[in-house]
Backbone as CSV, one residue per row, in Angstrom:
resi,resn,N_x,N_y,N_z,CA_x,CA_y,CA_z,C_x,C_y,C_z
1,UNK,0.831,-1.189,0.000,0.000,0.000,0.000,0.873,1.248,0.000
2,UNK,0.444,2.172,-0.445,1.216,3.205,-0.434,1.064,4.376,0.172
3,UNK,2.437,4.758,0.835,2.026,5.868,1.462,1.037,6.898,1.608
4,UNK,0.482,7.673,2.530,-1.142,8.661,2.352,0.023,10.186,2.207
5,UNK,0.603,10.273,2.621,0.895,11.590,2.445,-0.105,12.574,3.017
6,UNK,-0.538,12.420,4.225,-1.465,13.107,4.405,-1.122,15.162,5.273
7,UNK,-1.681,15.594,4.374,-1.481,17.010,4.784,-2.213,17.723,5.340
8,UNK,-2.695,18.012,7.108,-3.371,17.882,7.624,-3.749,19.439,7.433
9,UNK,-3.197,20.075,6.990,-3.967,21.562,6.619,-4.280,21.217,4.984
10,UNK,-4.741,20.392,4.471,-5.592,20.025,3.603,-6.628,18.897,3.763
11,UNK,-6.260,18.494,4.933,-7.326,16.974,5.091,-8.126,17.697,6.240
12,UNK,-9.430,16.977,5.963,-10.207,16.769,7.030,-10.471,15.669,7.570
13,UNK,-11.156,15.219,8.618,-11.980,14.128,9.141,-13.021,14.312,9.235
14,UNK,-13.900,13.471,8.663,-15.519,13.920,8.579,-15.827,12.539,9.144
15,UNK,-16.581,12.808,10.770,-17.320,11.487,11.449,-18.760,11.338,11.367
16,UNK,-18.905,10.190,10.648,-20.817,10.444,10.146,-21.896,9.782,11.313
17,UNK,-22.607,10.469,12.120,-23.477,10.252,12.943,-22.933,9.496,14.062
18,UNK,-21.894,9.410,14.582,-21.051,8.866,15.890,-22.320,9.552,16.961
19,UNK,-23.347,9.305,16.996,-24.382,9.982,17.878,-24.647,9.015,18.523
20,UNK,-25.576,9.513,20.124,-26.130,8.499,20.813,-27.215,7.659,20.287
21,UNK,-28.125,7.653,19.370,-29.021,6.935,18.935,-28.797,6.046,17.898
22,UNK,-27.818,6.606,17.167,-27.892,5.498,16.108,-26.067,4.709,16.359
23,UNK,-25.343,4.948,17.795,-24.041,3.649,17.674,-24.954,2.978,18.827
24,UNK,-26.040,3.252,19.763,-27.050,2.435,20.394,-27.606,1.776,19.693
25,UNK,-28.051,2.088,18.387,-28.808,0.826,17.663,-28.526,0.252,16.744
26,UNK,-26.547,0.672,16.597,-26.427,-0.265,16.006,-24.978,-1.169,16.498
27,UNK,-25.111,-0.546,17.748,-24.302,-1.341,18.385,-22.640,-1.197,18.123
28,UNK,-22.356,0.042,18.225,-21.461,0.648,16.860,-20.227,0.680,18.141
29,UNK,-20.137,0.799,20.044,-18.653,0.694,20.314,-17.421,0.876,20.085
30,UNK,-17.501,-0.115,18.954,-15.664,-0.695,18.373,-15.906,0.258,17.387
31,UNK,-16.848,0.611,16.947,-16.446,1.721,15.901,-15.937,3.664,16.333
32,UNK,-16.786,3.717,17.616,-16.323,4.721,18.271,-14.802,4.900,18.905
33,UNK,-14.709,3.354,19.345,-13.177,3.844,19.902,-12.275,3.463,18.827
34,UNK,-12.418,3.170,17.586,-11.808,3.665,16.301,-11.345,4.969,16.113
35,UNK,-12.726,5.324,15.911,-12.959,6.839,15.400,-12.234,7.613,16.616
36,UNK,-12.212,7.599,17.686,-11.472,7.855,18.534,-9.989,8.660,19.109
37,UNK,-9.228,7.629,17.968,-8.059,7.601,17.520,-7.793,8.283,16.852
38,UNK,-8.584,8.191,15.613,-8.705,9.750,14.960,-8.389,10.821,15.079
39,UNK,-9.732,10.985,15.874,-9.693,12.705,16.675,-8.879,12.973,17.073
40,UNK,-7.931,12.102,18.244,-7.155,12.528,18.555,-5.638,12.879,17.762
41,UNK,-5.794,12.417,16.555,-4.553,12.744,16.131,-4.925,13.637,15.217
42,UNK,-5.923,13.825,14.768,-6.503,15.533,14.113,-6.226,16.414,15.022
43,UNK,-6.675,16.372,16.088,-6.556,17.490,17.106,-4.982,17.764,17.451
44,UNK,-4.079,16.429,17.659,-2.924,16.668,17.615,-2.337,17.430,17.038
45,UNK,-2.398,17.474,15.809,-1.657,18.206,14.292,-2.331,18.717,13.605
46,UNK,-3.542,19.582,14.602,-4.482,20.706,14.704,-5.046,20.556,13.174
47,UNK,-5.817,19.921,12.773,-6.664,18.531,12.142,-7.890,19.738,11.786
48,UNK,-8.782,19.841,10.599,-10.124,20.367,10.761,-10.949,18.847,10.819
49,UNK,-11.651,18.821,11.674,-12.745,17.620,12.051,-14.098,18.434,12.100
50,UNK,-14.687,17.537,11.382,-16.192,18.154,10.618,-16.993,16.557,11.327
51,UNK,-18.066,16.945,12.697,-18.713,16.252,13.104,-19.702,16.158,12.630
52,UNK,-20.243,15.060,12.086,-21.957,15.166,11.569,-22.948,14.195,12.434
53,UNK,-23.742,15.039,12.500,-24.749,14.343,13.109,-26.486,14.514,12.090
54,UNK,-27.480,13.508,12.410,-28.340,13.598,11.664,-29.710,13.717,12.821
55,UNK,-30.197,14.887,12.685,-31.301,14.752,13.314,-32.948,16.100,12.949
56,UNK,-33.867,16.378,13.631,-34.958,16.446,12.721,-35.459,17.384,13.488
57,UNK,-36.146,18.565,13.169,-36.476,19.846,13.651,-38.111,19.310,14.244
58,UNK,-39.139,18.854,13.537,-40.799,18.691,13.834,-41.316,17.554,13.009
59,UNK,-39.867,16.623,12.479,-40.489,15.440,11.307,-40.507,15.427,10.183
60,UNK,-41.187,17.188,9.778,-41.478,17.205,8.523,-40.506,18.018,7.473
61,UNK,-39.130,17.880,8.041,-38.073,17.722,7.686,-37.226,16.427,7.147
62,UNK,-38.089,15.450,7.211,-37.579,14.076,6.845,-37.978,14.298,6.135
63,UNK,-37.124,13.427,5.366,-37.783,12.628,4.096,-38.674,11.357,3.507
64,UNK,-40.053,11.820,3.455,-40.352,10.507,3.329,-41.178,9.888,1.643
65,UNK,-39.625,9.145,1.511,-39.651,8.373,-0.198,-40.467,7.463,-0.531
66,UNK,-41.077,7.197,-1.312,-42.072,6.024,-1.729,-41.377,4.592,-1.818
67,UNK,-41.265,4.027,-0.921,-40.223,2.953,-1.082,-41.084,2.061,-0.724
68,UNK,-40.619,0.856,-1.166,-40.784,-1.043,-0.286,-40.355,-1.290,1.515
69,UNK,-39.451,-0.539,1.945,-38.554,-0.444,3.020,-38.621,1.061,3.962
70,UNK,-39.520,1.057,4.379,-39.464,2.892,4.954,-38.407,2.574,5.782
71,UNK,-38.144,4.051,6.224,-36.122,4.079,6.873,-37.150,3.649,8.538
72,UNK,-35.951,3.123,8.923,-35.712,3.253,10.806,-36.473,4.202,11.478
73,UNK,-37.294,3.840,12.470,-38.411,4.411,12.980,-38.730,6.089,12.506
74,UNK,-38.848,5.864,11.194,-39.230,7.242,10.458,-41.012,7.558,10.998
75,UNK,-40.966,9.362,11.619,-41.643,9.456,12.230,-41.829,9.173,13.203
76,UNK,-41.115,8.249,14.030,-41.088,7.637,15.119,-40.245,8.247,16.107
77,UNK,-40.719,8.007,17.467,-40.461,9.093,18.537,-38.833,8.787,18.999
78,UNK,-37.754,9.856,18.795,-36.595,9.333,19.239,-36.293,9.927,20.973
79,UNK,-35.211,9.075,21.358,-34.598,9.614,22.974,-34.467,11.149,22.881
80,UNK,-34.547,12.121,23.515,-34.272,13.867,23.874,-32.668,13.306,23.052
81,UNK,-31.943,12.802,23.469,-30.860,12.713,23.938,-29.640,12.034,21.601
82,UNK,-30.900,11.480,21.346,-30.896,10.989,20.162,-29.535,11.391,19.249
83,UNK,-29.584,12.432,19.359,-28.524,13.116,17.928,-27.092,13.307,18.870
84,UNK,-27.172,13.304,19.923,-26.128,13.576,20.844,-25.019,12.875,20.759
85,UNK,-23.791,13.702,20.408,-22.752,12.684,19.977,-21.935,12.001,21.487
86,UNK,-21.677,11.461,21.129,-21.081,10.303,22.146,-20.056,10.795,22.874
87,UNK,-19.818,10.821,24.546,-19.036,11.359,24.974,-17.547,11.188,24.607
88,UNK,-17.525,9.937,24.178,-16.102,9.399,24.082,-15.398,10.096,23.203
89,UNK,-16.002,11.292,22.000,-15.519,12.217,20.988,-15.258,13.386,21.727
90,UNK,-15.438,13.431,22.799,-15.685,14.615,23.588,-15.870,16.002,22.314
91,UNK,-16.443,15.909,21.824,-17.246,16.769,20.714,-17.223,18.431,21.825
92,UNK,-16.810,19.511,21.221,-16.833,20.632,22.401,-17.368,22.084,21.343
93,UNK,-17.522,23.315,22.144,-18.173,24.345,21.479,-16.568,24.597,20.577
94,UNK,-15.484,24.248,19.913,-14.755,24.924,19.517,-14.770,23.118,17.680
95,UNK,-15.456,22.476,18.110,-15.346,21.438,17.064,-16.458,21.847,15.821
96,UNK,-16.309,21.239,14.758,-17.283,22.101,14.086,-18.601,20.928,13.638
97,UNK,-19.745,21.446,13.694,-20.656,20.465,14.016,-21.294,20.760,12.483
98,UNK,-22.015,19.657,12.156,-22.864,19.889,10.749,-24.327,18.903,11.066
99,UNK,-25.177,19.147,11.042,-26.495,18.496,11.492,-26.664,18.572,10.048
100,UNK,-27.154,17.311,9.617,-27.826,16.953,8.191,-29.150,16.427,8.373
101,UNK,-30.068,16.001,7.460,-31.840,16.027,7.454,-31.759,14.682,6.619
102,UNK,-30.649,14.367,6.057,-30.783,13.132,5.180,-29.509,12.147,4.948
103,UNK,-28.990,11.468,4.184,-28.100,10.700,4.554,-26.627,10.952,4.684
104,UNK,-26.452,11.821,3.169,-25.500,12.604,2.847,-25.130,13.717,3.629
105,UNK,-23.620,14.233,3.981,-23.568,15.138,4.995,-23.131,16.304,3.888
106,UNK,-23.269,16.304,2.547,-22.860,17.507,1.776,-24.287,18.343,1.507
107,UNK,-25.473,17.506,0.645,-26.947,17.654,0.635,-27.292,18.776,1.580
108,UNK,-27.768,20.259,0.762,-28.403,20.948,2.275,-27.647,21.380,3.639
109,UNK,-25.935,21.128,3.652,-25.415,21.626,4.194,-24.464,22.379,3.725
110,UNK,-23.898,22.863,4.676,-22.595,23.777,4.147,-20.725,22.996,4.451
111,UNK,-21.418,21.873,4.185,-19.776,21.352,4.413,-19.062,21.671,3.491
112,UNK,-19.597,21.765,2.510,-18.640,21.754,0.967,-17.817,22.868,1.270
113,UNK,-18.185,23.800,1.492,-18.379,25.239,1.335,-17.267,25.329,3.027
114,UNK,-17.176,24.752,4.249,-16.769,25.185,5.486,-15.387,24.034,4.653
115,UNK,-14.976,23.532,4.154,-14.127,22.328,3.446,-13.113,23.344,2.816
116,UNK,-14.092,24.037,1.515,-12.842,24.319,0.570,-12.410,26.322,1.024
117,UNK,-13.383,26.740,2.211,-12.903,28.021,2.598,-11.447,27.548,3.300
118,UNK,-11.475,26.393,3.698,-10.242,25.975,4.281,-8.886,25.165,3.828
119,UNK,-9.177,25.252,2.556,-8.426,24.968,1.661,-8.123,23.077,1.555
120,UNK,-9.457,22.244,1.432,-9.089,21.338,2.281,-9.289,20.130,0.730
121,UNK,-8.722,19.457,0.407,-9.051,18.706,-0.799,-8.822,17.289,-0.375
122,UNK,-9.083,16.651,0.349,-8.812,15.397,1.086,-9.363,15.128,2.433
123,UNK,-10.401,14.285,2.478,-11.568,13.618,4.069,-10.731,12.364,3.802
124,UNK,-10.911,12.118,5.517,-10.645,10.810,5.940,-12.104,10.723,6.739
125,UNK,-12.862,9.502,6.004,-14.158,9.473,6.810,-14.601,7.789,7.328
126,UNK,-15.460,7.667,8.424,-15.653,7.327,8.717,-16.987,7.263,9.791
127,UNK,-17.556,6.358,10.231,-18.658,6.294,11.003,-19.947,5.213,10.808
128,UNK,-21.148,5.683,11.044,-22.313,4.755,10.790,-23.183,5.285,9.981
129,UNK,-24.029,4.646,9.186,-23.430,3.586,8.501,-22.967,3.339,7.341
130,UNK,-22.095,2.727,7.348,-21.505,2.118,5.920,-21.584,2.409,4.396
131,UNK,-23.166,1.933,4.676,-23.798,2.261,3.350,-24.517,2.853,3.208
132,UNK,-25.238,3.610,3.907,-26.358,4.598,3.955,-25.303,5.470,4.127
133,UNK,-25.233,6.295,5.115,-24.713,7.813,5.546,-23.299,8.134,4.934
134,UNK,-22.537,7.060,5.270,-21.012,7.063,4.571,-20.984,7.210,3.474
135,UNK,-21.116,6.040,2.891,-21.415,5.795,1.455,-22.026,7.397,0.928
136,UNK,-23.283,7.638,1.127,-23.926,8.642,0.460,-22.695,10.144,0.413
137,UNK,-22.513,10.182,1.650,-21.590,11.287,2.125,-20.302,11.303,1.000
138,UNK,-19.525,9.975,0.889,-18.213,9.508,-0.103,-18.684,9.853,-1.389
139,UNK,-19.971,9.653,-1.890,-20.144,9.732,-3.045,-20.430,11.094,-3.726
140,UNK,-21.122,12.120,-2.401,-21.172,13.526,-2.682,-19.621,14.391,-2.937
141,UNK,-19.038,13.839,-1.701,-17.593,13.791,-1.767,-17.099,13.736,-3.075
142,UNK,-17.178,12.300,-3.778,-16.302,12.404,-5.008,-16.685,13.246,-6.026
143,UNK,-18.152,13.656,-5.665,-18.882,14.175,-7.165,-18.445,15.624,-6.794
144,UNK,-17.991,16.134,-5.878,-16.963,17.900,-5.666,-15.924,17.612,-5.829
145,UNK,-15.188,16.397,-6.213,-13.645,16.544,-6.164,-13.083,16.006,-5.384
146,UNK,-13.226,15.737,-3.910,-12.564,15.565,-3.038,-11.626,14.125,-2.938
147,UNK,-10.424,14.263,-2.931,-9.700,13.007,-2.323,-10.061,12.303,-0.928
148,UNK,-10.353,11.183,-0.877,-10.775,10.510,0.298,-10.052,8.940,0.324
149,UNK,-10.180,9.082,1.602,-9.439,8.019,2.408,-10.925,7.194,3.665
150,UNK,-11.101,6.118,2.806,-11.931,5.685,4.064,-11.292,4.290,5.053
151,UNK,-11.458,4.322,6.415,-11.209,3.939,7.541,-11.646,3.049,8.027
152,UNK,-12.157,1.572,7.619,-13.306,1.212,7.263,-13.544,0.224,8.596
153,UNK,-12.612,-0.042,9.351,-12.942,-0.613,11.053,-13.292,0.749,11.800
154,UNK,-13.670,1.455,11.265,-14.072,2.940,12.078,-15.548,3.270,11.742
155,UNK,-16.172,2.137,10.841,-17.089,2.227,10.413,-17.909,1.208,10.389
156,UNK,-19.361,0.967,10.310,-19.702,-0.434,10.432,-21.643,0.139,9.742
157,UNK,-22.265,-0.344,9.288,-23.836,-0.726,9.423,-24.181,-2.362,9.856
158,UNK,-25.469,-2.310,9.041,-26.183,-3.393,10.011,-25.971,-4.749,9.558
159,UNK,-25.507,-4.846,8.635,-25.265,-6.595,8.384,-23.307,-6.013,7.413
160,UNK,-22.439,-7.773,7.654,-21.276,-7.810,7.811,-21.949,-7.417,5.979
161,UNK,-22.480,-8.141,5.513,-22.859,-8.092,3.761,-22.683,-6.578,3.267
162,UNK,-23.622,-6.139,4.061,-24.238,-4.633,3.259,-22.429,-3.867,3.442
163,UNK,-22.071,-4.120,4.660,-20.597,-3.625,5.058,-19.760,-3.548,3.656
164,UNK,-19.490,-4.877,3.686,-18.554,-5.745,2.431,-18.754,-5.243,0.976
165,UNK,-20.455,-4.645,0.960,-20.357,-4.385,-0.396,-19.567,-3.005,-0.863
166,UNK,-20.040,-2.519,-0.124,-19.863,-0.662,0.234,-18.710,-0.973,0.161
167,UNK,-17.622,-1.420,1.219,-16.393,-1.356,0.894,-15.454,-2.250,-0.312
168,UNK,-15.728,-2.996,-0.710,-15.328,-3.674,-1.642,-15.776,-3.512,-3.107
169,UNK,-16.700,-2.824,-3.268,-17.601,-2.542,-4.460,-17.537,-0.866,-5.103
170,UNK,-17.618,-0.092,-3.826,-17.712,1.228,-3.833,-16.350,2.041,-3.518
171,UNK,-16.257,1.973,-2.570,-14.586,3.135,-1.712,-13.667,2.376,-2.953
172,UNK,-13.390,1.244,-3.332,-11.894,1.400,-4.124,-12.002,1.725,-5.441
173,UNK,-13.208,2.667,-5.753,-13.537,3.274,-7.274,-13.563,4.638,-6.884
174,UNK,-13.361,5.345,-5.708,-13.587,6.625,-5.657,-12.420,7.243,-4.321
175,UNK,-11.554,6.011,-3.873,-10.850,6.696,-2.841,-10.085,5.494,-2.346
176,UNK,-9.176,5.492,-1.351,-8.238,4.297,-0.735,-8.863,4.035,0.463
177,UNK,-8.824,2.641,0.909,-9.590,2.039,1.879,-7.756,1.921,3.155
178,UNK,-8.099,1.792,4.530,-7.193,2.214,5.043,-8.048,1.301,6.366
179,UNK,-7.737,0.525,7.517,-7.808,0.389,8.516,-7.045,1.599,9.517
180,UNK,-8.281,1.516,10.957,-7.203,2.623,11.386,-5.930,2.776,11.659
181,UNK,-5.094,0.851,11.863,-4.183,1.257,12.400,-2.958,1.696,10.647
182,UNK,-3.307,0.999,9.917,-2.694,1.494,8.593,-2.536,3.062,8.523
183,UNK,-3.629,3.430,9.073,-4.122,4.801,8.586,-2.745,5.497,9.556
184,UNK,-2.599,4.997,10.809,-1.984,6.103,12.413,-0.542,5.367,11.336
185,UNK,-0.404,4.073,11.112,0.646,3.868,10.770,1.813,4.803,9.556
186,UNK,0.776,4.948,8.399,1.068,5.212,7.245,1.308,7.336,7.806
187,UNK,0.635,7.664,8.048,0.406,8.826,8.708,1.523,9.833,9.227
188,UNK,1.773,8.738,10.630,2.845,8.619,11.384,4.669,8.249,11.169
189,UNK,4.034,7.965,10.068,5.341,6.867,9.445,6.874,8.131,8.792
């Protein structure tokens, strides 16, 4: 594999929904104290980290698509506590937060835009899930340009399959796939 060369006043870290409701339901742990590792070495070598979280003003801010499969208790009553990112990020008023309405964290927000004021042409991303939020997020990603690096034990959804496809099918057509410790390794190196 080859070196990342990573230039941390051009890279970001973008963590997708590391929130209390959805690594509770999906059991996500090992993916937090992944992501973890991360942060801390963004923050080290003063890193821009772009937190996303997904959550919903009165409902009728969701989206709701004509599908076979309606999403995860869509409409359905979540914890106060729901969108709340996980202490273990210790997430603080100086980190930069992006609340999204749908899967993608570019869609309707201003990441693109808080990314390239900062001169930033390269995410290292990671989070939940896989193929929904990530995925969607990577793919907005590639369609602006951006170089990406995904992290992919830093990341997980709901079956090992849906995982496998996303990463094996998708990330090595649009970016380099990296475990974290490859990632601290190659980085560090």
């Amino acid at each position: 594999m080859n070196e990342l060369n990573v230039d941390f006043s051009k890279t970001a870290l973008v963590l997708i929904d590391l929130q209390k409701g959805i690594v509770q339901m999906s059991d996500g742990q090992e993916v937090v104290n992944q992501a973890e590792k991360l942060v801390k070495l963004f923050r080290k070598n003063n890193g821009f980290t772009a937190f996303v979280n997904v959550a919903f003003h009165d409902g009728k801010d969701m989206l709701q698509p004509f599908t076979d499969q309606p999403a995860a208790q869509a409409g359905g009553e979540r914890p106060a506590d729901f969108a709340d990112f996980v202490p273990e990020l210790e997430v603080g008023p100086a980190d930069y937060v992006v609340t999204k309405r749908q899967w993608g964290a570019f869609f309707g927000t201003d990441l693109d835009l808080q990314l390239r004021r900062r001169g930033i042409d390269t995410i290292v991303l990671c989070g939940i899930a896989t193929n929904i939020g990530v995925e969607s997020t990577a793919r907005e990603a590639f369609q602006h340009g951006y170089n990406q690096v995904f992290v992919t034990d830093a990341m997980k959804t709901f079956s090992q399959e849906q995982h496998d496809a996303t990463v094996n099918y998708i990330f090595p057509r649009i970016g380099k796939i990296r475990t974290t410790e490859q990632f601290l390794a190659q980085v560090q190196a």
